[in-house]
DODO-546908 format. One line per field, with one value per residue (C-alpha): x, y, z; residue in one letter; residue number from 1. Coordinates in steps of 0.25 Angstrom, whole numbers. Layout:
# residues N
u c(X, ...)
v c(Y, ...)
w c(Z, ...)
residuo c(A, ...)
num c(NUM, ...)
//
This chain:
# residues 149
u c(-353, -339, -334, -320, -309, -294, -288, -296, -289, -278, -279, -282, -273, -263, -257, -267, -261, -248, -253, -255, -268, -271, -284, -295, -306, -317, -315, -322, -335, -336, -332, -343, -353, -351, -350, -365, -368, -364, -371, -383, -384, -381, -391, -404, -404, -399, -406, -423, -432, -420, -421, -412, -419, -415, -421, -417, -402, -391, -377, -375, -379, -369, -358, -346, -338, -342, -341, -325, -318, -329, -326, -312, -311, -320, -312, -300, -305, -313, -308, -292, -286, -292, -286, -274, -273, -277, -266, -255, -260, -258, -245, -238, -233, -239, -242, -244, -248, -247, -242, -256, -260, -268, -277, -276, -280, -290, -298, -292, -301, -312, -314, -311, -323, -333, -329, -331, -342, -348, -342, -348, -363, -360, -357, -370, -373, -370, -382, -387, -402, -401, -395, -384, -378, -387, -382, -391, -389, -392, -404, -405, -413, -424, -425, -429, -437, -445, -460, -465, -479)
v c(250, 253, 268, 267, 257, 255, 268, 276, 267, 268, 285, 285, 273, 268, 260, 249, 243, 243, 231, 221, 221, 224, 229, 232, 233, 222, 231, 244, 238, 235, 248, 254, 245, 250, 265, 263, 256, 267, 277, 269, 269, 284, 287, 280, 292, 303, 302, 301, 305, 313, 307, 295, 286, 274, 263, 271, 270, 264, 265, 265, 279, 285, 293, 283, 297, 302, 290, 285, 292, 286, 272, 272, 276, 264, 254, 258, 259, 247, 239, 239, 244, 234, 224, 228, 230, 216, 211, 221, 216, 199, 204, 210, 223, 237, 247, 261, 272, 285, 282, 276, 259, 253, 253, 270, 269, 260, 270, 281, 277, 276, 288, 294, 284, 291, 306, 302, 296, 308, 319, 312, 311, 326, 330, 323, 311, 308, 301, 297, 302, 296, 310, 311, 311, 321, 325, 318, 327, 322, 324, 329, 319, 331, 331, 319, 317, 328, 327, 330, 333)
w c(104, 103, 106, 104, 99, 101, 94, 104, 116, 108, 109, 124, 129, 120, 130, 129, 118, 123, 132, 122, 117, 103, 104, 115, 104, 111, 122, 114, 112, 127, 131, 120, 126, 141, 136, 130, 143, 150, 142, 142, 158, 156, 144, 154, 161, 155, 143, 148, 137, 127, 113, 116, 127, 133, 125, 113, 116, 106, 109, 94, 94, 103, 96, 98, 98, 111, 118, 112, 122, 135, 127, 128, 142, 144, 138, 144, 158, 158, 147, 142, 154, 165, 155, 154, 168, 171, 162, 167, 183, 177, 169, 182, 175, 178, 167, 169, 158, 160, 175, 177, 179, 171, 182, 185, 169, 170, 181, 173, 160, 168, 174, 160, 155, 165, 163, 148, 148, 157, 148, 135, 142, 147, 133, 130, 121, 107, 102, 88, 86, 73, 65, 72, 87, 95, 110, 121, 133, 147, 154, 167, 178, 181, 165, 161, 174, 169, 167, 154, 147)
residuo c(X, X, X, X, X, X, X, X, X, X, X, X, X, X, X, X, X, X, X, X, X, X, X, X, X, X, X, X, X, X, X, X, X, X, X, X, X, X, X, X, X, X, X, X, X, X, X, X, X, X, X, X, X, X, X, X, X, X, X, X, X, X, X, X, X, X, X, X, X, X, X, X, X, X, X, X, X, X, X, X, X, X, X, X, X, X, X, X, X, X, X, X, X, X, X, X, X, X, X, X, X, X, X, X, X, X, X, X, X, X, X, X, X, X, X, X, X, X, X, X, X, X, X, X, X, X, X, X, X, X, X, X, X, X, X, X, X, X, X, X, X, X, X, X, X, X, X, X, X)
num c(1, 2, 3, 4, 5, 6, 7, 8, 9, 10, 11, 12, 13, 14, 15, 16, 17, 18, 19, 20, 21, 22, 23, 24, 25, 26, 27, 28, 29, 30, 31, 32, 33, 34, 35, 36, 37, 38, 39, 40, 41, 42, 43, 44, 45, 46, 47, 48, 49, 50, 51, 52, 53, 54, 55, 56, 57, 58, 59, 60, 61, 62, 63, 64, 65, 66, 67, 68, 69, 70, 71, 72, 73, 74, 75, 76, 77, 78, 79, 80, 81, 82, 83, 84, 85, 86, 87, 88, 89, 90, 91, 92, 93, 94, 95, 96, 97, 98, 99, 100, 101, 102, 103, 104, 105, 106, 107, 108, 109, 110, 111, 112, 113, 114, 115, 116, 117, 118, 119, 120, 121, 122, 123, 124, 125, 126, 127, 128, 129, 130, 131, 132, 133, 134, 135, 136, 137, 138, 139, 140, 141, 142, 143, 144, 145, 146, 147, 148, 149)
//
């Protein structure tokens, strides 16, 4: 699933493209498909008996809206910026933006990931019930492990 594209790299790091490459889109789809991954892992076991269990989860039902900003962050930090840091290291040069390495960016975009990530799942979860996206809040562990009659 793919989350964002290169004119929302382009919004939050311009300087990618000042590197040569033309277009980081292959890499989108890989980052859509580690943010499901992640939500997934997340959705086990926040989620228990709500409407939208576990077996019953599709990624194609996520808004893509509330997830851009976590995919863009992802394909930076884990994505472009490791390669472009392994090209600058073979080429010799050293490029810094905003007074930071590639590398400081590269940490930089991941941390921004997982405070992203954890904001969208506190604001709770854009899920399509089939009219329309609905809010999934989390669970509390003593909730679902509640017994019921």
């Amino acid at each position: 699933m793919i989350f964002c594209d290169d004119s929302d790299l382009m919004r939050v790091q311009p300087y990618v493209f000042e590197q040569g490459v033309a277009s980081f889109e292959e890499l989108h789809e890989v980052a859509g498909d580690e943010v499901v991954r992640d939500v997934r892992r997340y959705w086990g076991g926040a989620y228990g008996d709500t409407p939208v269990r576990v077996m019953n989860f599709d990624a194609e039902r996520l808004n893509p809206v509330q997830w851009n900003m976590a995919a863009v962050y992802r394909v930076l930090g884990w994505h472009v910026l490791p390669l472009l840091h392994s090209s600058v290291v073979l080429d010799g040069t050293s490029v810094a933006v905003d007074g930071m390495g590639l590398n400081e960016l590269r940490l930089f975009y991941r941390a921004a990931y997982d405070e992203e990530f954890a904001a969208v799942l506190g604001a709770g979860l854009e899920y399509d019930l089939g009219s329309g996206f609905v809010v999934v809040n989390r669970r509390s562990v003593a909730e679902l492990q509640r017994l019921r009659r």
